[in-house]
N, C-alpha and C positions, 0 to 999 in steps of 0.2 A: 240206833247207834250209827256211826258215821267211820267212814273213811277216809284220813289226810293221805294227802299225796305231794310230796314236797322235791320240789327241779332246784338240779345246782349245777352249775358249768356243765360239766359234760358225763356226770359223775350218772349212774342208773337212778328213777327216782325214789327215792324213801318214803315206802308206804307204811302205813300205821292202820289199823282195822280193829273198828267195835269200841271208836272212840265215844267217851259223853265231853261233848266242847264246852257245853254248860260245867264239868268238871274238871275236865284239864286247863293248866293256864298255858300263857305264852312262857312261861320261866320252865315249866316241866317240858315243856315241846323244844324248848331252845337246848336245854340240858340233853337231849335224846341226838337232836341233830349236830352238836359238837362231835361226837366219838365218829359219827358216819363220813362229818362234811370236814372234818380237821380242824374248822371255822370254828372261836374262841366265842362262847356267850357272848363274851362285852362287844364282837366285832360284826355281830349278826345284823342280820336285818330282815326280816320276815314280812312279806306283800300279801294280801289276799285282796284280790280285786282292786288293785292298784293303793289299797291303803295296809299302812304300815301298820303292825301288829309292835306296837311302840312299849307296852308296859307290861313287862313278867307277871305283874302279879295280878292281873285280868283275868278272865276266863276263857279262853277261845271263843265262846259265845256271844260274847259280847262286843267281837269284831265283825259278826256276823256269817261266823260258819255255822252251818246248818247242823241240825241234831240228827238229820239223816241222809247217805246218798254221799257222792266222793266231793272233799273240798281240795280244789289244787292251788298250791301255794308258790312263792317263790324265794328261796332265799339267796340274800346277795351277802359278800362280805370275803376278805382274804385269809386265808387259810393261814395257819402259823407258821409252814414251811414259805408261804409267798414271804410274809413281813417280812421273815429273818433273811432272805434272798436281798431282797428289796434294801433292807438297813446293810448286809455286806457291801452290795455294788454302791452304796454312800457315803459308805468308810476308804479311806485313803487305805490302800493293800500296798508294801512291796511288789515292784513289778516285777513279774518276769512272765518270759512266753511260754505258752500251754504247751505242755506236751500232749500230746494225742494217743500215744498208744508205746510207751516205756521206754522213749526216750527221755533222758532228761537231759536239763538246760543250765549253763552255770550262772549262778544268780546274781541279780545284777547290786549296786552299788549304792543305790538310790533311791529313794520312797516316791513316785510319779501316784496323781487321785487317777478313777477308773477313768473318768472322761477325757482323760488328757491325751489318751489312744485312740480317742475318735478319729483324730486324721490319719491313722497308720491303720484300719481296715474299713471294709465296707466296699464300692463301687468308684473308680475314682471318675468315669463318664459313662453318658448312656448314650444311645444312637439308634436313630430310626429309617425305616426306607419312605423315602419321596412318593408316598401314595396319598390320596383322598383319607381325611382326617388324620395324619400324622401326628397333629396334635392330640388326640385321642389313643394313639400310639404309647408318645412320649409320656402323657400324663400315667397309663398304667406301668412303664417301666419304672415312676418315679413314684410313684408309690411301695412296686417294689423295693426300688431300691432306698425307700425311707421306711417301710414295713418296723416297726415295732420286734416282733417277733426274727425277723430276717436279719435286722442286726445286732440284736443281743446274740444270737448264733453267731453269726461274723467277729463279733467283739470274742465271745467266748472260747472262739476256735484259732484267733488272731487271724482270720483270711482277710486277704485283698484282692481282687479283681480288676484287674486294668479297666476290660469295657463291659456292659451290658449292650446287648443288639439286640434287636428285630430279625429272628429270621428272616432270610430270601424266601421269595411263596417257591424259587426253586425249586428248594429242597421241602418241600409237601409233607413227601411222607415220612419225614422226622418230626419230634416235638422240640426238640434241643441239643445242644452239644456243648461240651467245656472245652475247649482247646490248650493245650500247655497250661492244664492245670490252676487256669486262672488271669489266661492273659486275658482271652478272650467268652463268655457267656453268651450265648444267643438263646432266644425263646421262641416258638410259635406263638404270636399273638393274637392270627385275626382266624375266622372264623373260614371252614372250605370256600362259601359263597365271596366271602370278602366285603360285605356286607355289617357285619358287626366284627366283635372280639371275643374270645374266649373267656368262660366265667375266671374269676380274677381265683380264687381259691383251687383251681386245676391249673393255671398258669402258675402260682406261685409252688406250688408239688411240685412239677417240673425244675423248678428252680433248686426247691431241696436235693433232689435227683442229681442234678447237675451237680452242686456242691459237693455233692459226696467222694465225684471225678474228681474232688481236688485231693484226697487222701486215696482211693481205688481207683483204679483205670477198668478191671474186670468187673463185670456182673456179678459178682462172685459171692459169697455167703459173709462177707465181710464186709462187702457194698453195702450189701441190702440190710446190715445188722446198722451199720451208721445211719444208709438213708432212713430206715425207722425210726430211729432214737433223734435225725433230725427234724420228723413230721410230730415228733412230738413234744421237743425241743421247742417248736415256733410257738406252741400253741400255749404251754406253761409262760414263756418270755412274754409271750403276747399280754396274756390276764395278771403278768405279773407287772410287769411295768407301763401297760399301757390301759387293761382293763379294771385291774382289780386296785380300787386308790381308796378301800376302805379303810385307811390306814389313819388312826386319832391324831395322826399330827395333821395331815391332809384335809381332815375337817368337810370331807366331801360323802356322797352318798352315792356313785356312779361305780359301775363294775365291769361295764361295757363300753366304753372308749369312746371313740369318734371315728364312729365307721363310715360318715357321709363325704363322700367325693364325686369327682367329678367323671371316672369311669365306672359309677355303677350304671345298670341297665337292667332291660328285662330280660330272662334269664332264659333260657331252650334248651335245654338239658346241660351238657357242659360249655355254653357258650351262651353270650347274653348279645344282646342288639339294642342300640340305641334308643330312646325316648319310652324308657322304662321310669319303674318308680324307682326311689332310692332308698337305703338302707336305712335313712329314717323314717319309712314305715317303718319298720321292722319293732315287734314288742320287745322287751326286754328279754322273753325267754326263747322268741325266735332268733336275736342274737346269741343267745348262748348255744343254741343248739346248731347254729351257722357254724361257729366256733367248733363244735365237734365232727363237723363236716373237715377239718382237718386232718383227723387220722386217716392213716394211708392204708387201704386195704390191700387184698394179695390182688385183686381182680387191675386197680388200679398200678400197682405195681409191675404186673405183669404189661400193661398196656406201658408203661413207660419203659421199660426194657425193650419193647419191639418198638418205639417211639423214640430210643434213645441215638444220637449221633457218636458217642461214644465220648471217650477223654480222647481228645484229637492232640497231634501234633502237627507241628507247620505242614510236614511234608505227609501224613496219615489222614485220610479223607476220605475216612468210614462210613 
């Protein structure tokens, strides 16, 4: 008998034990992983060994999983809480601005589509310091600030930010600060040596972190309950609008985005240095499990609390 093992985003894997694949089909195994993965039969897509497990009424065996020993699979495909997200933000909504936490807003007069607010949040410039590779700077702040995930939050929350900057290596032993709540953003980007840059997925935390300064000033348990819900905020926006396009109008097969740019590198613990490989190595399920390297731990948390500049004003220079 056999054991399946079945990865999905960032979800624990789905094991099954004391399988006959010669007896199971792919229609019973797709039926099983519906309830676990939220993912709809018709929207699945099941991989073993790069080949698709394409016809329910097969045998597992006949895809060539073994009759004995662990077969691990991959399933790709969007969840029905993604579609129905995905079909809202494509429907023309009444606008009005989010409330955040019980205020409310008086509604406005007019029916505006979701994109039409693209120019009223998001980054409105970015800016770098005048060192060796700037370009390499500027390219990861502008990824930031085109990030997927980063501004379905920004959109969702209605923020705007005057500027994104490059930390001064002055200030070292900070990782970031929000200044008046949004005029100004700054990030640590380069590495102590100065040498490379920080892995892009520790720099973009910081960024959630920061965000948070736009609604708490305090580290406070009200901070850290938004900054959570924003690290994990990026990651749902992420696969939803930018990874997961399993979607039957969409007519595509890809669940993993376009993660190749031009600031990946190779990677040294939380900082990567230049003339690495890039993220198209990376297999399909090393993406997704990159993707899970977005939840914020308490360890990391804590490092950004003592890493933090605070929610600054002009004149506060924490």
């Amino acid at each position: 008998m056999a054991t399946i093992a079945v990865t999905f985003q960032k979800l624990a894997p789905f094991t099954l034990t004391d399988v006959d694949p010669a007896a199971m089909t792919v229609g019973e195994l797709k039926d099983q992983l519906e309830a676990w993965s939220h993912v709809p039969v018709s929207g699945q897509k099941l991989l073993f060994k790069g080949k698709s497990l394409a016809d329910a009424s097969r045998p597992l065996a006949e895809f060539g999983l073994p009759a004995a020993g662990t077969a691990k699979l991959l399933l790709m495909g969007s969840t029905s809480e993604a579609i129905a997200q995905v079909q809202r933000q494509k429907a023309p909504v009444p606008y009005k601005p989010v409330s955040l936490y019980g205020q409310s807003s008086p509604p406005r007069g007019h029916v505006r589509h979701v994109s039409s607010v693209d120019d009223e949040i998001g980054f409105d410039a970015i800016d770098v310091l005048p060192l060796p590779m700037a370009d390499r700077a500027r390219a990861l702040l502008d990824k930031l600030r085109n990030d997927v995930g980063i501004r379905g939050i920004m959109k969702q929350y209605k923020w705007r930010v005057g500027k994104l900057i490059e930390l001064s290596p002055t200030e070292h032993t900070i990782l970031g600060y929000n200044r008046n709540k949004g005029q100004v953003i700054a990030l640590r980007l380069r590495t102590d040596d100065f040498e490379g840059f920080r892995h892009y997925d520790s720099v973009r935390k910081v960024l959630l972190h920061e965000l948070a300064h736009m609604v708490w000033s305090e580290h406070d348990d009200n901070f850290h309950a938004l900054n959570r819900q924003l690290n994990k905020d990026v990651v749902e926006l992420d696969w939803t609008l930018r990874g997961n396009r399993l979607l039957a109008a969409a007519g595509t097969t890809s669940v993993f985005g376009d993660t190749d740019d031009a600031t990946d590198g190779a990677y040294v613990g939380g900082a990567f240095r230049l003339g690495g490989s890039t993220s198209s190595d990376l297999t399909p399920a090393e993406r997704a499990a990159r993707a899970a390297l977005s939840r914020l731990t308490k360890a990391e948390e804590d490092e950004q609390d003592r890493g933090c500049g605070g929610a600054r004003s002009t004149q506060d220079r924490v």
